[in-house]
C-alpha positions as CSV (number, residue, x, y, z in Angstrom):
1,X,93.8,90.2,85.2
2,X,96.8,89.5,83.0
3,X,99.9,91.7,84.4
4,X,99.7,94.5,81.5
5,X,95.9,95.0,82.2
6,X,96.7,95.4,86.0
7,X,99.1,97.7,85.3
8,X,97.1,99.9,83.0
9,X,94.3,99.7,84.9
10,X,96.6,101.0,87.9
11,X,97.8,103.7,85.9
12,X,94.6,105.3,84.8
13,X,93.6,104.6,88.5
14,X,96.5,106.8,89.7
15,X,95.4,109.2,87.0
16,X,92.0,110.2,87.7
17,X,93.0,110.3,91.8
18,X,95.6,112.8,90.9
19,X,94.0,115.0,89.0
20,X,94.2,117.9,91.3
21,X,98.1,117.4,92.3
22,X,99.9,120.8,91.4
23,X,96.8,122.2,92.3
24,X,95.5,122.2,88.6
25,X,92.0,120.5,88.2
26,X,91.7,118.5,84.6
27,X,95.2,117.9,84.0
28,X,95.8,117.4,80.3
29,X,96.7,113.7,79.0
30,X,100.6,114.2,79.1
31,X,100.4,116.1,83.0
32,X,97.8,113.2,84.2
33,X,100.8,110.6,82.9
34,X,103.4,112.4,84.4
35,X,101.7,112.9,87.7
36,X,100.6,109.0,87.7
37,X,104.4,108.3,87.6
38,X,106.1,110.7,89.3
39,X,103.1,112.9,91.8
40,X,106.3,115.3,93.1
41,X,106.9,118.5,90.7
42,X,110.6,118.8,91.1
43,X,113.4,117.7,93.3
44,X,114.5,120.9,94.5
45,X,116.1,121.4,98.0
46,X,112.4,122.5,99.3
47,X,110.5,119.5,97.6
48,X,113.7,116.6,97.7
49,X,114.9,114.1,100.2
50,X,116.0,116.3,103.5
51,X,118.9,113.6,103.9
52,X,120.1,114.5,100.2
53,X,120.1,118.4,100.8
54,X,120.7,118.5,104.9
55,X,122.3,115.3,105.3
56,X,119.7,114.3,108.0
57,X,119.4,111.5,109.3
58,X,115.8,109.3,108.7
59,X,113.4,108.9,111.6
60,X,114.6,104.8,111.7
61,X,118.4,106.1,112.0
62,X,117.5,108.7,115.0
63,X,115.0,105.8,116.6
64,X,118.7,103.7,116.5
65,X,120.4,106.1,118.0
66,X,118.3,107.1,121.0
67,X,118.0,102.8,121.5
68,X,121.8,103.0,121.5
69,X,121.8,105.5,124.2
């Protein structure tokens, strides 16, 4: 496949798997795009990176640490 048919054949690939994210079933054209593209609904504190909002350290930085030990 030439590399914009792969890539639109992965996008509408992504699309129909993700239909049910947000828990809505038949998302509308412009949800099933942003959900191929971006599958989180927000950033929020409750949906973001813990390391951004806690400043918690990743599971490779505590695995580091305990080898350090």
């Amino acid at each position: 496949m030439a590399k914009r048919a792969e890539r639109r054949a992965h996008a509408e690939r992504l699309k129909k798997a993700r239909q049910a994210y947000w828990g809505w079933h038949g998302l509308s054209g412009k949800q099933a795009g942003i959900v191929a593209y971006t599958p989180k609904t927000c950033s929020c504190w409750m949906c973001g990176n813990p390391r951004k909002y806690f400043g918690e350290r990743t599971i490779q930085e505590r695995r580091r640490m305990q080898e350090d030990e």
